[in-house]
N, C-alpha and C positions, 0 to 999 in steps of 0.2 A: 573398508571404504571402496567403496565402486570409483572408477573413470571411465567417464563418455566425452567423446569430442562432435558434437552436435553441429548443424548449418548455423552457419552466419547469416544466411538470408532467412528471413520468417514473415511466414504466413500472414496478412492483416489479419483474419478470420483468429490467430493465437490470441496476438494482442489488444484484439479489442476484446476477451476473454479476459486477459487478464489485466485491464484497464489503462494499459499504456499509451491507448490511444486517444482516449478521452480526459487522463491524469497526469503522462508525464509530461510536465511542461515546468518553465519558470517564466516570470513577470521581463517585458522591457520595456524600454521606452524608444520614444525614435526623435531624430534631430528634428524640429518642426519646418527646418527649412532644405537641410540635405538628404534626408530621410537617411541616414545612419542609426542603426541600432545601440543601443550599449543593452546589459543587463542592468537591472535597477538597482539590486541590493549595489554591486559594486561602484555607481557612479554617487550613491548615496551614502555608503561608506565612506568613498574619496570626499566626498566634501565635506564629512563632518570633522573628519579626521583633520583638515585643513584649515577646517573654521577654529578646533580647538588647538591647535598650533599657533592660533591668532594673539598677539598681545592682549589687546582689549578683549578679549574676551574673559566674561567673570567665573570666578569658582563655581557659583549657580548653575552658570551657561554650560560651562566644562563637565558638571554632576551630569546635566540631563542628557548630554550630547551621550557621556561613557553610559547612560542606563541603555538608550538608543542604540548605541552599539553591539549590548550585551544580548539587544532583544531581537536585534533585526533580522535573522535570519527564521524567524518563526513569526514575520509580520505578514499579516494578507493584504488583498490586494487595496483596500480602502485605509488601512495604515501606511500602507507606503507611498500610496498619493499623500495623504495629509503631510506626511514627514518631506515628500518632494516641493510640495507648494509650500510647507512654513519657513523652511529653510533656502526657499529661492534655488534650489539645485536644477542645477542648466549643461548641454551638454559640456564634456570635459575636452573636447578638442576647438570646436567653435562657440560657443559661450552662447549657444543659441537657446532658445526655448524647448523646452524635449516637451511628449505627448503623454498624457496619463498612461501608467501601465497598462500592459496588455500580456496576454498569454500567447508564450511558443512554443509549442511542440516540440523536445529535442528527438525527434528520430529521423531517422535519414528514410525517404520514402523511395519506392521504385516502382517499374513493372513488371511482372514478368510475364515470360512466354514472348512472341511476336503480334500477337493481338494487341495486348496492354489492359487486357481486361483482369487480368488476375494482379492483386495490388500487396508489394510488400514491404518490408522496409529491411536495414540492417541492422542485424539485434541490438538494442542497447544495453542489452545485461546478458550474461552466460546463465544463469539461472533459470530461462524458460524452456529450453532445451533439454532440463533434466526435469522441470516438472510434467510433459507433454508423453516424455518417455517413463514416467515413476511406476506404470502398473508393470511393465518389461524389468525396471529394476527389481523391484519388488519378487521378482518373480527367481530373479536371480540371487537374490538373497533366500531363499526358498521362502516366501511369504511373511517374515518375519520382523516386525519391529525392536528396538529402533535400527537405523539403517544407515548409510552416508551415501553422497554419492557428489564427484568434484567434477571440475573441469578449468581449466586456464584455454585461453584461445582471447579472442581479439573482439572490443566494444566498440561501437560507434553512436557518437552524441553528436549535433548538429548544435553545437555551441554559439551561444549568439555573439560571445566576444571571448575568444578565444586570449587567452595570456599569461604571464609566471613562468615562461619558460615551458618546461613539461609537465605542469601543475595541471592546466586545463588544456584538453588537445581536444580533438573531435577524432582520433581514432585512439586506442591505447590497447593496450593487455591489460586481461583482469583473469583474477583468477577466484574461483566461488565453492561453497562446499555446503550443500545444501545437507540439514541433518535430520529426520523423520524420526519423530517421537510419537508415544499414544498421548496425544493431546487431553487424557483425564489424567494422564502422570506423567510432568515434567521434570520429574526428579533426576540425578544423573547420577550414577553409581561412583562415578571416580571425579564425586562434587567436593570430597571431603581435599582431592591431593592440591586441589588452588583456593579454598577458604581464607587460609588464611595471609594470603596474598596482599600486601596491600596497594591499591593506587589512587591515583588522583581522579576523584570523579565530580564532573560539574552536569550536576542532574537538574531536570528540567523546572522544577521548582525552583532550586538556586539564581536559576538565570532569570524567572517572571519576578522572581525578587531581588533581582539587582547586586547578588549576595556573591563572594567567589566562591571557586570552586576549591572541596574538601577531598582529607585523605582516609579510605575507610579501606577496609578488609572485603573482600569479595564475599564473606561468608555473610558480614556484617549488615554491607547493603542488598544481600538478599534476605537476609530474617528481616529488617526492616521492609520490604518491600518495595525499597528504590530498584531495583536489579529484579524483574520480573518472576526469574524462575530458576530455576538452580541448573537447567540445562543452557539455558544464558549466558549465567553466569561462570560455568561449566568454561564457556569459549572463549568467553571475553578475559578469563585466567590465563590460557593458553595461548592466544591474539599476544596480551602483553609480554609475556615468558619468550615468545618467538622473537619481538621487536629489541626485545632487552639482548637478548643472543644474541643480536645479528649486527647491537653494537650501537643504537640509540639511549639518550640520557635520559633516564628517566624521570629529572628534570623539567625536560619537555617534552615529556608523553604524558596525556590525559585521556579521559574515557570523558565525551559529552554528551549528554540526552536527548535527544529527538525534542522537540515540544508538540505538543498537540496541533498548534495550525501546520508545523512543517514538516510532521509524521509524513512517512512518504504513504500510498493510500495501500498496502498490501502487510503493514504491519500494525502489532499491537504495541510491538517496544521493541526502541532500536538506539543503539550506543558507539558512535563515532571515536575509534581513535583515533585521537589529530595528537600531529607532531608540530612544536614550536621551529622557523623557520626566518626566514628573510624575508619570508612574505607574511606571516602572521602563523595562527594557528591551523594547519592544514588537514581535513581528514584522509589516512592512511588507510585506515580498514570501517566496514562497515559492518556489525555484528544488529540481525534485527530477527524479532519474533515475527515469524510472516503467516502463525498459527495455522487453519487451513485454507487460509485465502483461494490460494495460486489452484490448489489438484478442485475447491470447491466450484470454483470459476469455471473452470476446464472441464468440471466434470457437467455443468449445465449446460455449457454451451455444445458438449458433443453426447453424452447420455452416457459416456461410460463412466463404469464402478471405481473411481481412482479413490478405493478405501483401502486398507489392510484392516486383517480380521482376527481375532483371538480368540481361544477356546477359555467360558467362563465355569469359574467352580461350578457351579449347577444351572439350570436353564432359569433365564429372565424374562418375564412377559414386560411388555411396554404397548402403551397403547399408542397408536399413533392415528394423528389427524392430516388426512389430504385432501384433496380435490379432485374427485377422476369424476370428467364431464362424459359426457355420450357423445360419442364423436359424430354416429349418425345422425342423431338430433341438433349438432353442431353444426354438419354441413347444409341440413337441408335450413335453418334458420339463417345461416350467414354466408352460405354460399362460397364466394371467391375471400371473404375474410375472415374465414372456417378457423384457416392454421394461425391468425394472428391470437382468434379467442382463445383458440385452447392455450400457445402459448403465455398467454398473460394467464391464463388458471394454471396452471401445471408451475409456472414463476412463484405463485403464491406458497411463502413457507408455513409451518404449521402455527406459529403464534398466527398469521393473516388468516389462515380458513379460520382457525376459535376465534378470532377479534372479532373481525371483520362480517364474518359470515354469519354470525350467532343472531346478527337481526334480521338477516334474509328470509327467504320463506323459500325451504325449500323441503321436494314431498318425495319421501322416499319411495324409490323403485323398489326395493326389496332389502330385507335386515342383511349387513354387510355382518361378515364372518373374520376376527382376527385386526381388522380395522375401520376407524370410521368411514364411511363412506357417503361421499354428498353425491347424491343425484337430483336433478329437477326436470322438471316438463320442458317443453320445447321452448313454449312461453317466456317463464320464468327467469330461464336462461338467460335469452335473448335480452329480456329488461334489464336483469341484474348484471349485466357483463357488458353493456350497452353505457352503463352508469357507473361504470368501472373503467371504459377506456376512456369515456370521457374527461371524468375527474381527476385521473390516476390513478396509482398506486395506493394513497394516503386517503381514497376516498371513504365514505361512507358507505354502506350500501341504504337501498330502501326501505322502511321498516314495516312494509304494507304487508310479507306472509309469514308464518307462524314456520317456525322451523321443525322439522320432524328426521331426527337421522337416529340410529340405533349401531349401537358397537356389543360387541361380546369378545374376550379375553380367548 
């Protein structure tokens, strides 16, 4: 296992790569008359929690408030409005009206330089740091999968209600251990020594059903396929084996499941251990499959290779489909908005050129050697990529020319 001790200040240009700037965020609401913040889940917690404390309040009432509870944290943004307005929830300091949810940004934003033109913020997670630098790792493990590489150093979250003591802070130490696998085999060699492990997991099914959470074998809820992968669950054996040492009851220690709306947006599958508290159930560690998200983001936003490579039993041919325009016939059709065309072609992955492209009409320059190759007239272009930025991403294309491309192996 590698250690790097990376900046705490980063780049905008990183994380709008790796979508923190557009993703990381939670819901608030604000006092309609003081304009005080609260976070939403928690001021909708506190009242429910309040209301079922209520005498009058019936068995019925009490079921759906605890299903409410169970769900909230994977509720979006138009559930948590309906659950704020059915239940009259109003601010918790002045009993005033709060505003429908909104999204905020938890990162701490900056300038740098003396200009102010160069825009960053202070990292929210230690994680980015080791993805920016993995082709230098990589290199230092002499090319070779899988790999580790950690780091402990200091997070900054720009919390909208800070509290719990040192639960939620807006600076903390974290510490991260990012693990590189070949992503066609997540299997782990030393899967078999926590198999049969057992702990308490409230997987994300459990909670959309309202069901508690069970005690299974690490081995168990990955043959089942609760536990994504055996290099997952690999961690998530060792996470608990560490928390168990160091002197937690594992009583109140549990492993809970991400849900789908409150997946964070960089993973595939991710497992929360929270420890029982005074404040509730709190998460300790976060163990998440962040598959190739992070190096695939980085790698388009800056053009380098952040793959590692393997030598296969004998040589593979694979066909591949892309999109290489003519750059000359690009500029002179589009002039000053040359490099936006190319960019939204060159963006287009391979299911989008066959999808998408297969109705176009486009006339080949010459038989492409080893891979498909799309070319078209100046024309062509200009229409089919005119009706592309228009539309978006999801559009159509035209179906008015006959498509003609040629590949050979």
């Amino acid at each position: 296992m590698l250690e790097v001790d990376c900046s705490m200040l980063t780049l905008e240009s990183v994380l709008i790569a790796s979508g923190h700037v557009e993703r990381f965020s939670d819901y608030m609401v604000k006092d309609v008359k003081t304009g005080e913040c609260f976070r939403v889940d928690h001021i909708i917690k506190s009242a429910l929690e309040k209301k079922r404390a209520e005498k009058k309040t019936t068995v019925e009432e009490k079921a759906e408030i605890d299903n409410i509870l169970v769900r909230l944290d994977g509720f979006d943004k138009d559930q948590m409005t309906e659950t704020l307005r059915r239940y009259g929830v109003r601010s918790p300091v002045t009993q005033n009206d709060v505003t429908d949810p909104i999204e905020f940004n938890l990162m701490f934003a900056t300038q740098i330089g003396p200009s102010g033109h160069v825009r960053g913020y202070l990292r929210p997670e230690t994680a980015q740091g080791i993805f920016v630098n993995f082709k230098r790792l990589l290199e230092f493990n002499q090319g070779r999968l899988p790999f580790a590489a950690a780091q402990i150093g200091t997070a900054f979250r720009n919390e909208i209600s800070p509290r719990s003591g040192l639960v939620r802070v807006r600076e903390f130490p974290m510490a991260e251990i990012e693990h590189f696998v070949d992503p066609a085999c997540k299997r782990h060699p030393k899967f078999a020594s926590v198999a049969d492990i057992a702990v308490t997991m409230y997987s994300a099914a459990r909670q959309m059903e309202g069901r508690a959470a069970e005690t299974k074998t690490i081995g168990e809820a990955v043959a089942a396929g609760t536990i994504d992968n055996e290099t997952l669950g690999y961690f998530m054996g060792r996470i608990y084996s560490f928390v168990l040492k160091i002197g937690c009851d594992p009583a109140q220690v549990r492993f809970r499941q991400h849900m789908g709306n409150e997946m964070a947006h960089y993973a595939c599958d991710c497992w929360d251990l929270e420890c029982k508290t005074s404040y509730g159930w709190i998460e300790c560690v976060g163990c998440a499959d962040r598959s190739c998200y992070d190096l695939t983001c980085h790698s388009r936003a800056t053009g380098a290779r952040l793959v590692a490579e393997k030598k296969l039993p004998e040589p593979k041919t694979v066909d591949i489909v892309e999109c290489q325009p003519q750059k000359g016939e690009l500029g002179r059709a589009f002039k000053k908005d040359a490099r936006a065309v190319g960019d939204h072609l060159a963006a287009l992955d391979a299911e989008a050129v066959a999808a998408r492209l297969v109705s176009a009409t486009w006339k080949s320059a010459g038989a492409a050697t080893g891979r498909t190759r799309c070319r078209s007239s100046c024309a062509d272009l200009a229409v089919l990529t005119r009706h592309a930025l228009a539309r978006g991403p999801e559009a159509r294309y035209p179906p008015f020319v006959q498509q003609e491309t040629t590949a050979t192996k």
